[in-house]
mmJSON file of the N, C-alpha and C atoms, coordinates in Angstrom:
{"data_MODEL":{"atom_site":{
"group_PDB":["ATOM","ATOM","ATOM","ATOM","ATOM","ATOM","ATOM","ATOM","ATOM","ATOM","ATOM","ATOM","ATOM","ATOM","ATOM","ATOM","ATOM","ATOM","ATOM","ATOM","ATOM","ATOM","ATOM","ATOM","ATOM","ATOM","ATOM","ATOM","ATOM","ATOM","ATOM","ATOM","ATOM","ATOM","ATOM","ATOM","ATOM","ATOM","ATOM","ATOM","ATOM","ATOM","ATOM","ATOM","ATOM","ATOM","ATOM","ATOM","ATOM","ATOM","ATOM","ATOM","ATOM","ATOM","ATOM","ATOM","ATOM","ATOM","ATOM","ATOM","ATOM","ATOM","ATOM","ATOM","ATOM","ATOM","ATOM","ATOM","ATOM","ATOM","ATOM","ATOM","ATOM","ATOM","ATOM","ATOM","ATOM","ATOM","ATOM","ATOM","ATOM","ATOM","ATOM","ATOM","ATOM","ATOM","ATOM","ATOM","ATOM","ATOM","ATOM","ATOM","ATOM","ATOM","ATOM","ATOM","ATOM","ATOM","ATOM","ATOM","ATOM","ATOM","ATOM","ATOM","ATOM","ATOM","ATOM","ATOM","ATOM","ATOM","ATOM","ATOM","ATOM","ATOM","ATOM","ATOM","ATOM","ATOM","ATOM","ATOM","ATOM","ATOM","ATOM","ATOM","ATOM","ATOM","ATOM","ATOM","ATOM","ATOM","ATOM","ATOM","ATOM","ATOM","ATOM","ATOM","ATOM","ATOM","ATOM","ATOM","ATOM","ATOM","ATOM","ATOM","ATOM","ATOM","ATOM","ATOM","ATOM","ATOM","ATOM","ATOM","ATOM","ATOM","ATOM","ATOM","ATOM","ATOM","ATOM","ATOM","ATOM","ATOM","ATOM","ATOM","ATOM","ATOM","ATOM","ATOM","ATOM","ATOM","ATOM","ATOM","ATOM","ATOM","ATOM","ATOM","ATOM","ATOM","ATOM","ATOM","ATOM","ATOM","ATOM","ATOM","ATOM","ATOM","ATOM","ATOM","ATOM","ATOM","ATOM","ATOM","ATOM","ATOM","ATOM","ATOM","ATOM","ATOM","ATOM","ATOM","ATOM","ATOM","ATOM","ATOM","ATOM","ATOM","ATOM","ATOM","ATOM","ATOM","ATOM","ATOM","ATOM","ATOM","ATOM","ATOM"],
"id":[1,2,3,4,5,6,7,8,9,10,11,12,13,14,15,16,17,18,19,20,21,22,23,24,25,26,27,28,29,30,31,32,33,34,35,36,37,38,39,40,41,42,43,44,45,46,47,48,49,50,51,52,53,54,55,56,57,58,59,60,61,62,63,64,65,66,67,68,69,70,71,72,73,74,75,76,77,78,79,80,81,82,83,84,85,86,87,88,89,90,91,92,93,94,95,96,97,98,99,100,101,102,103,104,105,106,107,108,109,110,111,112,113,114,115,116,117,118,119,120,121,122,123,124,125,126,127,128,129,130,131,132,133,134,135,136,137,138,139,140,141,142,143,144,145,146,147,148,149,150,151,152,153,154,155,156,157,158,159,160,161,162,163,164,165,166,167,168,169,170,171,172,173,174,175,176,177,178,179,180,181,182,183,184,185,186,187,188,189,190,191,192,193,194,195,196,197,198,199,200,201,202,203,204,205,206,207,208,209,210,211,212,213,214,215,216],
"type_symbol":["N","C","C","N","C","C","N","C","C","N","C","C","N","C","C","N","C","C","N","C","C","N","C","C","N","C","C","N","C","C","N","C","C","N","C","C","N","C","C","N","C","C","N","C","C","N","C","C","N","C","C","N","C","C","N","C","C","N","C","C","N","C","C","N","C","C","N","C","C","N","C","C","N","C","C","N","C","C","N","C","C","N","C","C","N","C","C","N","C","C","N","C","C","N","C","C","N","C","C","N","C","C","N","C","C","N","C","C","N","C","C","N","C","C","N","C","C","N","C","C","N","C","C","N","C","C","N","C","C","N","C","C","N","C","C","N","C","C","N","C","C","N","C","C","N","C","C","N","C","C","N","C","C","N","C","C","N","C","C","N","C","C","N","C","C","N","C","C","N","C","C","N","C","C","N","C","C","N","C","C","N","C","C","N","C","C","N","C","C","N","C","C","N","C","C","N","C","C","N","C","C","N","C","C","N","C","C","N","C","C","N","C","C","N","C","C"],
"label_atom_id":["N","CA","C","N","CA","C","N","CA","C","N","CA","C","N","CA","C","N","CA","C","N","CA","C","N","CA","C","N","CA","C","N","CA","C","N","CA","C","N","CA","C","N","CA","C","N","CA","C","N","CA","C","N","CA","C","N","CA","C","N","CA","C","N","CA","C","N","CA","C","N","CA","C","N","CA","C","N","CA","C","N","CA","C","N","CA","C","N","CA","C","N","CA","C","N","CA","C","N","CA","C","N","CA","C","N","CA","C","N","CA","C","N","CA","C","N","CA","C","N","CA","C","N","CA","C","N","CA","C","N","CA","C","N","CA","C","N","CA","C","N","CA","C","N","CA","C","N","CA","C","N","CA","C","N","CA","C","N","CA","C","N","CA","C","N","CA","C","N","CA","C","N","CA","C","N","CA","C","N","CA","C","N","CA","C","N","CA","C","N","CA","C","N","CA","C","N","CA","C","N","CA","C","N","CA","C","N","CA","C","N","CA","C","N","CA","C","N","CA","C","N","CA","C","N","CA","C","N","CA","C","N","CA","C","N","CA","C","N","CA","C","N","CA","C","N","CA","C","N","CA","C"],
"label_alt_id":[null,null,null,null,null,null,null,null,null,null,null,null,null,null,null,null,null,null,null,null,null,null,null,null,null,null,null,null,null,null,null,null,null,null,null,null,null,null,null,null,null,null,null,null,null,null,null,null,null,null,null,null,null,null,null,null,null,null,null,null,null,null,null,null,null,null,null,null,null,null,null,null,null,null,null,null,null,null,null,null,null,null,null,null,null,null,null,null,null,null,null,null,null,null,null,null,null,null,null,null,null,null,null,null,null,null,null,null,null,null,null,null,null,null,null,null,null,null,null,null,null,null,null,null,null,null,null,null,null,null,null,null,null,null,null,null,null,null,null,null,null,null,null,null,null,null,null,null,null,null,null,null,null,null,null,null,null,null,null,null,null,null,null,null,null,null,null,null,null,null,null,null,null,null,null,null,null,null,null,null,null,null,null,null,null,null,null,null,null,null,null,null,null,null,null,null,null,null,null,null,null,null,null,null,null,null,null,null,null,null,null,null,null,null,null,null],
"label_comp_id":["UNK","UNK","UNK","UNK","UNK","UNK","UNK","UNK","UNK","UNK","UNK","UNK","UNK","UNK","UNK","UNK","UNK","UNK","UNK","UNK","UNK","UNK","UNK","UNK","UNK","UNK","UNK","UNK","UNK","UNK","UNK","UNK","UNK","UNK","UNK","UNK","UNK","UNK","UNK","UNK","UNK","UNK","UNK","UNK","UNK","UNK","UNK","UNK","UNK","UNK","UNK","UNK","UNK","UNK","UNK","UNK","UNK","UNK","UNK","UNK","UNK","UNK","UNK","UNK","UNK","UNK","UNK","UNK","UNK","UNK","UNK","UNK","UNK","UNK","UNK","UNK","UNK","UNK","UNK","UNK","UNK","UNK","UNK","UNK","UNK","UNK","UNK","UNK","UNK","UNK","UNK","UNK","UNK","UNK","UNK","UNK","UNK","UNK","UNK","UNK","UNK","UNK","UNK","UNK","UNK","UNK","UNK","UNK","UNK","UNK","UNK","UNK","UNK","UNK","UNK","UNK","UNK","UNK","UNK","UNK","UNK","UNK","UNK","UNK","UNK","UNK","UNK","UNK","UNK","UNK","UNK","UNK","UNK","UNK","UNK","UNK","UNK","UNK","UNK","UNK","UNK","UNK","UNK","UNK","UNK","UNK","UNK","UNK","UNK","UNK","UNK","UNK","UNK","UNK","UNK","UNK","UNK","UNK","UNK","UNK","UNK","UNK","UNK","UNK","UNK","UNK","UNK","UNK","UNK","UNK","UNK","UNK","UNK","UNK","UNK","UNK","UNK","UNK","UNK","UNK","UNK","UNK","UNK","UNK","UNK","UNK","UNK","UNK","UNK","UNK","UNK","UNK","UNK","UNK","UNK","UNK","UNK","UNK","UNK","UNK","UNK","UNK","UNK","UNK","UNK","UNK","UNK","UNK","UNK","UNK","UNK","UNK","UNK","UNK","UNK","UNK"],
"label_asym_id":["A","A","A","A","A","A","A","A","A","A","A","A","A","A","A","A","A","A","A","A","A","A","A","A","A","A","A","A","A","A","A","A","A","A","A","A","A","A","A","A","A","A","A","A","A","A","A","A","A","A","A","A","A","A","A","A","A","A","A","A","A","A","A","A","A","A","A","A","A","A","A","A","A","A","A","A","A","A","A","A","A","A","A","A","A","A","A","A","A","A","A","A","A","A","A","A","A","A","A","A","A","A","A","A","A","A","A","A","A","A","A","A","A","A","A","A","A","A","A","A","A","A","A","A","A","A","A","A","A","A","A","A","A","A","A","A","A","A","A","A","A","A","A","A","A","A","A","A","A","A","A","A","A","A","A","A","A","A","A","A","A","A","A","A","A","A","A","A","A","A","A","A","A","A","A","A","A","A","A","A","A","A","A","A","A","A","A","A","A","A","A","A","A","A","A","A","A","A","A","A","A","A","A","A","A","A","A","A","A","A","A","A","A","A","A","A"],
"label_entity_id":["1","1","1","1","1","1","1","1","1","1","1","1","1","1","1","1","1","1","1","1","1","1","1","1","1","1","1","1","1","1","1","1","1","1","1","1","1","1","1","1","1","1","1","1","1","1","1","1","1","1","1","1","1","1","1","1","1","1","1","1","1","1","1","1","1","1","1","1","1","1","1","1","1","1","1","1","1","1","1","1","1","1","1","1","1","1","1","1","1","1","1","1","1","1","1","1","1","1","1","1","1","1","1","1","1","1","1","1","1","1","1","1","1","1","1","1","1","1","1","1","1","1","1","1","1","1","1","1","1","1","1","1","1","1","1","1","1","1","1","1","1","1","1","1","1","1","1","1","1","1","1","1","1","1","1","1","1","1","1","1","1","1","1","1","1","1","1","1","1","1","1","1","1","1","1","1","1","1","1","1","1","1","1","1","1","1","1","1","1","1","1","1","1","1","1","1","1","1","1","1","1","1","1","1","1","1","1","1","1","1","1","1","1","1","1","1"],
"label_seq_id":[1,1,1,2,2,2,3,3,3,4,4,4,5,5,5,6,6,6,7,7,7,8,8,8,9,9,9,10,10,10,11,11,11,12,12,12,13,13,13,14,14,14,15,15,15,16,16,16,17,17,17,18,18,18,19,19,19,20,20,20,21,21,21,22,22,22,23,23,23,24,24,24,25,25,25,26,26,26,27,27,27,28,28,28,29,29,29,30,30,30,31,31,31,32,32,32,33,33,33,34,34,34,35,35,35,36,36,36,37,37,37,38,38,38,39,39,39,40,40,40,41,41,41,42,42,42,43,43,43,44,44,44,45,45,45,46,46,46,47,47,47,48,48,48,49,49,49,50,50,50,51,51,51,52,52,52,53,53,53,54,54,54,55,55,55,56,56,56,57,57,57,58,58,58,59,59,59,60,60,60,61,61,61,62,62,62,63,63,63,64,64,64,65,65,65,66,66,66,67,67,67,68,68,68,69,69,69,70,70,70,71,71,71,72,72,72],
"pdbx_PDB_ins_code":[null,null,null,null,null,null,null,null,null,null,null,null,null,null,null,null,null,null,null,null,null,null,null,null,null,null,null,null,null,null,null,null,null,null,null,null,null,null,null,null,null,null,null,null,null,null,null,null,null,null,null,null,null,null,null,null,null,null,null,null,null,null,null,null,null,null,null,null,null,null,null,null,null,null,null,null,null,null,null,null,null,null,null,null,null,null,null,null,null,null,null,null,null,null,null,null,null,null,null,null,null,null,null,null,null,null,null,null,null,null,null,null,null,null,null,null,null,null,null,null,null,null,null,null,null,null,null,null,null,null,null,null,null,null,null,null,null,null,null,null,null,null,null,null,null,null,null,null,null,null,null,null,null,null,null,null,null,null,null,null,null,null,null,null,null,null,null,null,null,null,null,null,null,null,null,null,null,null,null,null,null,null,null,null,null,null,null,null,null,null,null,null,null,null,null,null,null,null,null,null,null,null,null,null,null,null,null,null,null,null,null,null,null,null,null,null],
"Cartn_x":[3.249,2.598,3.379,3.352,4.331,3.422,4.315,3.718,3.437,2.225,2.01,1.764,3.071,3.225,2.218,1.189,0.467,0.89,0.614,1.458,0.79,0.813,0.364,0.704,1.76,2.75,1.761,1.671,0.805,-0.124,-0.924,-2.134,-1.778,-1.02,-0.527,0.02,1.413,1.752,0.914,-0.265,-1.359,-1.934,-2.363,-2.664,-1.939,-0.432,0.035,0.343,0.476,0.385,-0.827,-1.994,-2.978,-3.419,-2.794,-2.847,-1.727,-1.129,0.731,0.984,0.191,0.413,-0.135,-1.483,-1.766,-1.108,-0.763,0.583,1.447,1.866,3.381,2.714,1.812,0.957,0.718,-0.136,-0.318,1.042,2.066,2.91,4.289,4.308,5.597,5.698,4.834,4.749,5.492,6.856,8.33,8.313,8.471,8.585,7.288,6.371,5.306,5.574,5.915,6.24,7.144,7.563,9.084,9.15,7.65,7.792,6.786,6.931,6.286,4.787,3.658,2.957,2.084,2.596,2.247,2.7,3.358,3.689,3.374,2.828,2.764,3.717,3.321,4.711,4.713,6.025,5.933,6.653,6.259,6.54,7.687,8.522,9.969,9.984,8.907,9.009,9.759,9.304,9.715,11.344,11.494,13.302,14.054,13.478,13.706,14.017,12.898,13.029,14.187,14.288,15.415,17.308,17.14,18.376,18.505,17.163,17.203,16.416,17.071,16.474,16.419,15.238,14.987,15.813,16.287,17.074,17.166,18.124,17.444,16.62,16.191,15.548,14.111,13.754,11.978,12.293,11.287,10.846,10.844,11.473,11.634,10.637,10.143,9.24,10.062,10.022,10.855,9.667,10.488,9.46,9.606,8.591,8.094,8.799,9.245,10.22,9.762,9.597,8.518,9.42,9.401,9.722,9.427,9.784,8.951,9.564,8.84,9.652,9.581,10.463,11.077,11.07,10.318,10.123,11.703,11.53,13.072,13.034],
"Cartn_y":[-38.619,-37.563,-36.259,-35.884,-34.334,-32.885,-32.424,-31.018,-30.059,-29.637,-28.171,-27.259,-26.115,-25.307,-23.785,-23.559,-22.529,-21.165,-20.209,-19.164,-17.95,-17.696,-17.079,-15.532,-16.085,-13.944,-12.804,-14.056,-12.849,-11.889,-12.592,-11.505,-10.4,-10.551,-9.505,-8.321,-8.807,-7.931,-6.936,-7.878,-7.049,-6.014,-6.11,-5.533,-3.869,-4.526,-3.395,-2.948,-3.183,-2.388,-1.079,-1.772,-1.075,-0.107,-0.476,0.426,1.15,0.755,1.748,2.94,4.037,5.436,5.29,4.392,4.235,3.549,2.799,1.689,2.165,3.068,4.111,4.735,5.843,6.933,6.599,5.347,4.283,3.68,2.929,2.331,3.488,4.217,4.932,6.475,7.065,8.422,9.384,8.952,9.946,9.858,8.029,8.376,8.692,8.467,9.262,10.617,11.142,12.495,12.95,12.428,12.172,12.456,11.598,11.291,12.296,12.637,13.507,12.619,12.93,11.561,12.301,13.264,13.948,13.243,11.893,11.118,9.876,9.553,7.518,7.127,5.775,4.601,4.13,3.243,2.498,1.31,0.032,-1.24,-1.471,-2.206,-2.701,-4.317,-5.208,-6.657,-7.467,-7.204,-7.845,-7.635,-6.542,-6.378,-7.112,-6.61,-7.451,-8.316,-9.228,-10.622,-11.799,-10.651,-10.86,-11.029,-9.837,-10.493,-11.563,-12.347,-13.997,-14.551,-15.36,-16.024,-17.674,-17.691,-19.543,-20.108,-20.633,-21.951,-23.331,-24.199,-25.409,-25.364,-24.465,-24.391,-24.317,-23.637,-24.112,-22.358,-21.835,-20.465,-20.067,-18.654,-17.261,-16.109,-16.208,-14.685,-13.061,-12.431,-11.233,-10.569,-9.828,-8.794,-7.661,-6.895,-5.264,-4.662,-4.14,-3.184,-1.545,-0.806,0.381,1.691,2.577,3.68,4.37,5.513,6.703,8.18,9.148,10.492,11.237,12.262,12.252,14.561,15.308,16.564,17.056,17.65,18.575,20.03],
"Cartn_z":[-50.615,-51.356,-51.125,-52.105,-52.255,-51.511,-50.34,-50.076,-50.983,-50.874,-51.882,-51.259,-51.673,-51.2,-51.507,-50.911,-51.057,-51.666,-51.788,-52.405,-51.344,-50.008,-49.392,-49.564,-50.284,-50.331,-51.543,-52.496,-53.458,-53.322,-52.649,-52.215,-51.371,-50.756,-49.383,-50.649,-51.596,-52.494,-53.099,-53.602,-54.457,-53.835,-52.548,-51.627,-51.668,-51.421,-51.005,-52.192,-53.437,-54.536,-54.731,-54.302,-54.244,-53.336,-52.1,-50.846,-50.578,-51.553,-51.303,-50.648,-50.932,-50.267,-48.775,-48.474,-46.966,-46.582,-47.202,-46.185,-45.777,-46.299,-45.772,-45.259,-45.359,-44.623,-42.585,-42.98,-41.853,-40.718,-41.829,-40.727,-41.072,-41.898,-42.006,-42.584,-41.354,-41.58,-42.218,-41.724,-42.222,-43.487,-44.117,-44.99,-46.139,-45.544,-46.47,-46.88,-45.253,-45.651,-46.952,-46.817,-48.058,-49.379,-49.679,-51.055,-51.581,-53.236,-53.403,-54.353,-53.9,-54.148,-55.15,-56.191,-57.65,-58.306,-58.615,-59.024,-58.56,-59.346,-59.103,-58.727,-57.799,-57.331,-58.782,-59.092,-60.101,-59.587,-59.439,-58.792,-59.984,-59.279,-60.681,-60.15,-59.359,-59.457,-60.222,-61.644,-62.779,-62.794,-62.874,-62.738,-61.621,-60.425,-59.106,-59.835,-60.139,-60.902,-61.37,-61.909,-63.318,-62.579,-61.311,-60.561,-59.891,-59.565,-58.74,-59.454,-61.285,-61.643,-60.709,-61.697,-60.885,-60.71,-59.664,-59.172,-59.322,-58.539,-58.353,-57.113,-56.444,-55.227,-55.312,-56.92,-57.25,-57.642,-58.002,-57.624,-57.088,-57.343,-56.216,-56.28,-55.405,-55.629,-55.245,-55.713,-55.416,-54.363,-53.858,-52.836,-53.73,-52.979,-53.908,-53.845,-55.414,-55.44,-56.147,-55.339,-55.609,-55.906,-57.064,-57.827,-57.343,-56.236,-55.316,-55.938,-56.497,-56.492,-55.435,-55.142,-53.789,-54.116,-53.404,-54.074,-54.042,-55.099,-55.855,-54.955],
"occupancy":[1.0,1.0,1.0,1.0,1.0,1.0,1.0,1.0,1.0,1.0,1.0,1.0,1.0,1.0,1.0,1.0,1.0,1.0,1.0,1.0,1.0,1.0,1.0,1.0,1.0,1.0,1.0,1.0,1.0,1.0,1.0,1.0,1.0,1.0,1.0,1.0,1.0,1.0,1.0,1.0,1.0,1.0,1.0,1.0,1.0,1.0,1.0,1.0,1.0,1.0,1.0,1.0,1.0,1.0,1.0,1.0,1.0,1.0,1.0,1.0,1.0,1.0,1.0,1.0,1.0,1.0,1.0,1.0,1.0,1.0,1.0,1.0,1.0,1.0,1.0,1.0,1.0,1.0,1.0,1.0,1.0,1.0,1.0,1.0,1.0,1.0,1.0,1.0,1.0,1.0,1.0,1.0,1.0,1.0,1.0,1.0,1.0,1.0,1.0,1.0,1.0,1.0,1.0,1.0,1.0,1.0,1.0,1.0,1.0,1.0,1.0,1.0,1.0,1.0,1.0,1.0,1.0,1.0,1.0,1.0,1.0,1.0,1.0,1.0,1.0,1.0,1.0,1.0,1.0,1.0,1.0,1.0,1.0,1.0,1.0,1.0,1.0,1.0,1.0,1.0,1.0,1.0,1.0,1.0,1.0,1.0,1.0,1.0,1.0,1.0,1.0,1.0,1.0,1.0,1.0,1.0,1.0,1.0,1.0,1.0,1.0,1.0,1.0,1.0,1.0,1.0,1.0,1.0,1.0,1.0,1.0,1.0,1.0,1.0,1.0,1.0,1.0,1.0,1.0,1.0,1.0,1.0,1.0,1.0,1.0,1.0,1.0,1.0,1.0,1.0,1.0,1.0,1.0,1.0,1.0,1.0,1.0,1.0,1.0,1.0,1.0,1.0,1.0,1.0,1.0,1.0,1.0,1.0,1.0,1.0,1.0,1.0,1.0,1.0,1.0,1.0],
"B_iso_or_equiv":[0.0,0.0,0.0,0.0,0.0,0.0,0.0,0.0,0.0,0.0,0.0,0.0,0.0,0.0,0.0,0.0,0.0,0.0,0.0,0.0,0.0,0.0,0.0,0.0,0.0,0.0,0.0,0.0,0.0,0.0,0.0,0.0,0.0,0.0,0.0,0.0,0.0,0.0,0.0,0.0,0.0,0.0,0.0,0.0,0.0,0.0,0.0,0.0,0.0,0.0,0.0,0.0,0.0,0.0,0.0,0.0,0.0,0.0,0.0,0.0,0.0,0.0,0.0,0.0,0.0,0.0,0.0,0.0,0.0,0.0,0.0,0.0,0.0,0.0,0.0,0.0,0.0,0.0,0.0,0.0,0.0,0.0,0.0,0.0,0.0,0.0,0.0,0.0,0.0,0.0,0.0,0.0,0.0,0.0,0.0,0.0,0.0,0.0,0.0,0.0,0.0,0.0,0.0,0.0,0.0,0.0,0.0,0.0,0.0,0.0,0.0,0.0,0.0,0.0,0.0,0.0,0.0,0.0,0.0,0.0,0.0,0.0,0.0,0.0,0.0,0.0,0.0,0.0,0.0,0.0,0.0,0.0,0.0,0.0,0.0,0.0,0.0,0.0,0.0,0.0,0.0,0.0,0.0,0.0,0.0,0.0,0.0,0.0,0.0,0.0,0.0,0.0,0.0,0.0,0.0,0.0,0.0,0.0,0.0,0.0,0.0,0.0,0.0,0.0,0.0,0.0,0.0,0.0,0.0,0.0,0.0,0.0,0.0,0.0,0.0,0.0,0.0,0.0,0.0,0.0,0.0,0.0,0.0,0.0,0.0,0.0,0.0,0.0,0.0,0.0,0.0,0.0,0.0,0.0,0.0,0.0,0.0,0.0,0.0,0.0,0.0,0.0,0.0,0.0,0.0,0.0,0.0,0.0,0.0,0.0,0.0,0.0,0.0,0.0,0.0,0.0],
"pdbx_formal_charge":[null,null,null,null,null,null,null,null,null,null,null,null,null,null,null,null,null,null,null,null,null,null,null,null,null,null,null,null,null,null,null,null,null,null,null,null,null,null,null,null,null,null,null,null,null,null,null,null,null,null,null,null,null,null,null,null,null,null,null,null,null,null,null,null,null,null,null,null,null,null,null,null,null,null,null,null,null,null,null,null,null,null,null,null,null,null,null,null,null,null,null,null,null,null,null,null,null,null,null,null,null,null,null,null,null,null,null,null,null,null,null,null,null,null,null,null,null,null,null,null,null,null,null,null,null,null,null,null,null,null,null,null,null,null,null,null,null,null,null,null,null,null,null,null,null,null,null,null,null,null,null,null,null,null,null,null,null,null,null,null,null,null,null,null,null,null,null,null,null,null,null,null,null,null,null,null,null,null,null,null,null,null,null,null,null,null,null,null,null,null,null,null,null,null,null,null,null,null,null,null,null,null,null,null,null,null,null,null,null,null,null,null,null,null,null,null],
"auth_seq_id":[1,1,1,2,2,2,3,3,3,4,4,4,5,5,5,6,6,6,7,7,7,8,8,8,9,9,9,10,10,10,11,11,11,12,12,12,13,13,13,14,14,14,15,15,15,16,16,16,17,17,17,18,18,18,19,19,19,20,20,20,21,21,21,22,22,22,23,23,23,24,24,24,25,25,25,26,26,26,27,27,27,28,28,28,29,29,29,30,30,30,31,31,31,32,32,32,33,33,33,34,34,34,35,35,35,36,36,36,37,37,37,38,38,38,39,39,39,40,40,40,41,41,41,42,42,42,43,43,43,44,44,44,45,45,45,46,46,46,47,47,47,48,48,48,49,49,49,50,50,50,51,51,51,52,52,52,53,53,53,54,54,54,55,55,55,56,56,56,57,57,57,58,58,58,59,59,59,60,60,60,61,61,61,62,62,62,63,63,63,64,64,64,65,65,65,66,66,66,67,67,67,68,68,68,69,69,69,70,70,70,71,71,71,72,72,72],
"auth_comp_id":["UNK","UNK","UNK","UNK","UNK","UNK","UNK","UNK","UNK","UNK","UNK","UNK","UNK","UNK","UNK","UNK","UNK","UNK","UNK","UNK","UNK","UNK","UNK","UNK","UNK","UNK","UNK","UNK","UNK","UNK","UNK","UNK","UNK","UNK","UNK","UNK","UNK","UNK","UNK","UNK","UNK","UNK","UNK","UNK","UNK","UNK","UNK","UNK","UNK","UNK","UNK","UNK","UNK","UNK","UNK","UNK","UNK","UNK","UNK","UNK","UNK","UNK","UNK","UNK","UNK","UNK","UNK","UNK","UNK","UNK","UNK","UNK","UNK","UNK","UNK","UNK","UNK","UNK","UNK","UNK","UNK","UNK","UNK","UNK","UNK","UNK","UNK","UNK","UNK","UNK","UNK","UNK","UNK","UNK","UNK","UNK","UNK","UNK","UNK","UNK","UNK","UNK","UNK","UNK","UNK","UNK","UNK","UNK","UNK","UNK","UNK","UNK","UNK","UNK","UNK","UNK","UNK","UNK","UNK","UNK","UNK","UNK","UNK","UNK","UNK","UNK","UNK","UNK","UNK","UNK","UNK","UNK","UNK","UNK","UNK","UNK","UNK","UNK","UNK","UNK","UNK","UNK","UNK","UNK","UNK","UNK","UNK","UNK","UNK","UNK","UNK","UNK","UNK","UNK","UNK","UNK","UNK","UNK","UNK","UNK","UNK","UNK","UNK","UNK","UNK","UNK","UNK","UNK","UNK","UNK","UNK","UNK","UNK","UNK","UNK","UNK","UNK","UNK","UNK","UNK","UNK","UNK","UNK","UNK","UNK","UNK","UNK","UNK","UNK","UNK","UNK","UNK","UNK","UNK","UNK","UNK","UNK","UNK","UNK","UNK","UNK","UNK","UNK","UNK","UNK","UNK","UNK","UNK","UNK","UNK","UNK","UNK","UNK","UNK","UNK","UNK"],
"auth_asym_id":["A","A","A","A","A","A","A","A","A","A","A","A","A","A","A","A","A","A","A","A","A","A","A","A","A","A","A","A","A","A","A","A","A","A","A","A","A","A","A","A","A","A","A","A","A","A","A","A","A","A","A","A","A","A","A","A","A","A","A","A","A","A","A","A","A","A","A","A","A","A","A","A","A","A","A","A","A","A","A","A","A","A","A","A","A","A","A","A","A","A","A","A","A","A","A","A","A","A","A","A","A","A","A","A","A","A","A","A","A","A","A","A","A","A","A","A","A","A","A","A","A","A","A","A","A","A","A","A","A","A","A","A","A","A","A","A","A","A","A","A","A","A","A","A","A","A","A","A","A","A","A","A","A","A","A","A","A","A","A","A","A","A","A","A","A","A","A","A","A","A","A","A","A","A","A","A","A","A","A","A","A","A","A","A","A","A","A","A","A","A","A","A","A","A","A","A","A","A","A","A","A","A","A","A","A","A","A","A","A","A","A","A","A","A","A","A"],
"auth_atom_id":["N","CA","C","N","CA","C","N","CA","C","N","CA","C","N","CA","C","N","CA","C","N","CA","C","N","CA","C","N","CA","C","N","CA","C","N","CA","C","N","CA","C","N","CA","C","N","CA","C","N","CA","C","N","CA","C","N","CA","C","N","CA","C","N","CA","C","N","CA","C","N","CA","C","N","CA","C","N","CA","C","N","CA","C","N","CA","C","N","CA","C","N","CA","C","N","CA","C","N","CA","C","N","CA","C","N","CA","C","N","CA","C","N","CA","C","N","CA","C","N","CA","C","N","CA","C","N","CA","C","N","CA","C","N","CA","C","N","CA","C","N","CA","C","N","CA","C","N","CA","C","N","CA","C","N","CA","C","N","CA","C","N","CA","C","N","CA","C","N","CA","C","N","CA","C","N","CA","C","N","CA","C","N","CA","C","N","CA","C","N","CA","C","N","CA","C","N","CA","C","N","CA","C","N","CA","C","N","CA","C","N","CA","C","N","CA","C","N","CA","C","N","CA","C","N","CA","C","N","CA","C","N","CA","C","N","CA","C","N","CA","C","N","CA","C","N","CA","C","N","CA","C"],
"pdbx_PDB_model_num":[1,1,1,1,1,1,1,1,1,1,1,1,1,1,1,1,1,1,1,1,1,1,1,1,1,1,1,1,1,1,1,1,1,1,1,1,1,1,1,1,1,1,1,1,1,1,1,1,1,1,1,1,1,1,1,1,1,1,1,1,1,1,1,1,1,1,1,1,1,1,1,1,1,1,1,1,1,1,1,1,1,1,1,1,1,1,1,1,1,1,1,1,1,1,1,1,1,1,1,1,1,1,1,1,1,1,1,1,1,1,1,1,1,1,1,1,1,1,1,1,1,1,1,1,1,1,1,1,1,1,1,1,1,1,1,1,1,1,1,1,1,1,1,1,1,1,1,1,1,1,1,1,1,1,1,1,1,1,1,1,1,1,1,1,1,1,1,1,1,1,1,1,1,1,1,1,1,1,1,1,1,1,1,1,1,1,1,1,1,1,1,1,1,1,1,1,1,1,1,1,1,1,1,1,1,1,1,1,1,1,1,1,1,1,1,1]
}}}
């Protein structure tokens, strides 16, 4: 019988999509400091994506790739 492989990563992602500014705030003060957060993150996954299409290895999930503006 064939292993099935769970998809444990998604939820964590969603997560941090949603918690994005405390997640940095929380584990990465500096760069919270950093960013200028008058602007939305904008996640670029999908692009990620698109540089590691599918393989013969099965599906790739990309990790979060997040759009930060940074004050001028």
């Amino acid at each position: 019988m064939p292993q099935i492989r769970e998809d444990q990563d998604s939820p964590w992602k969603e997560a941090l999509a949603v918690f994005f500014e405390s997640f940095l705030q929380l584990l990465y003060p500096a760069i919270h400091r950093a960013i200028d957060w008058s602007h939305r993150a904008t996640f670029l996954d999908k692009e990620l994506q698109k540089l590691t299409p599918d393989g013969s290895t099965g599906r790739r999930y990309a990790d979060k790739l997040a759009q930060v503006w940074l004050p001028s």
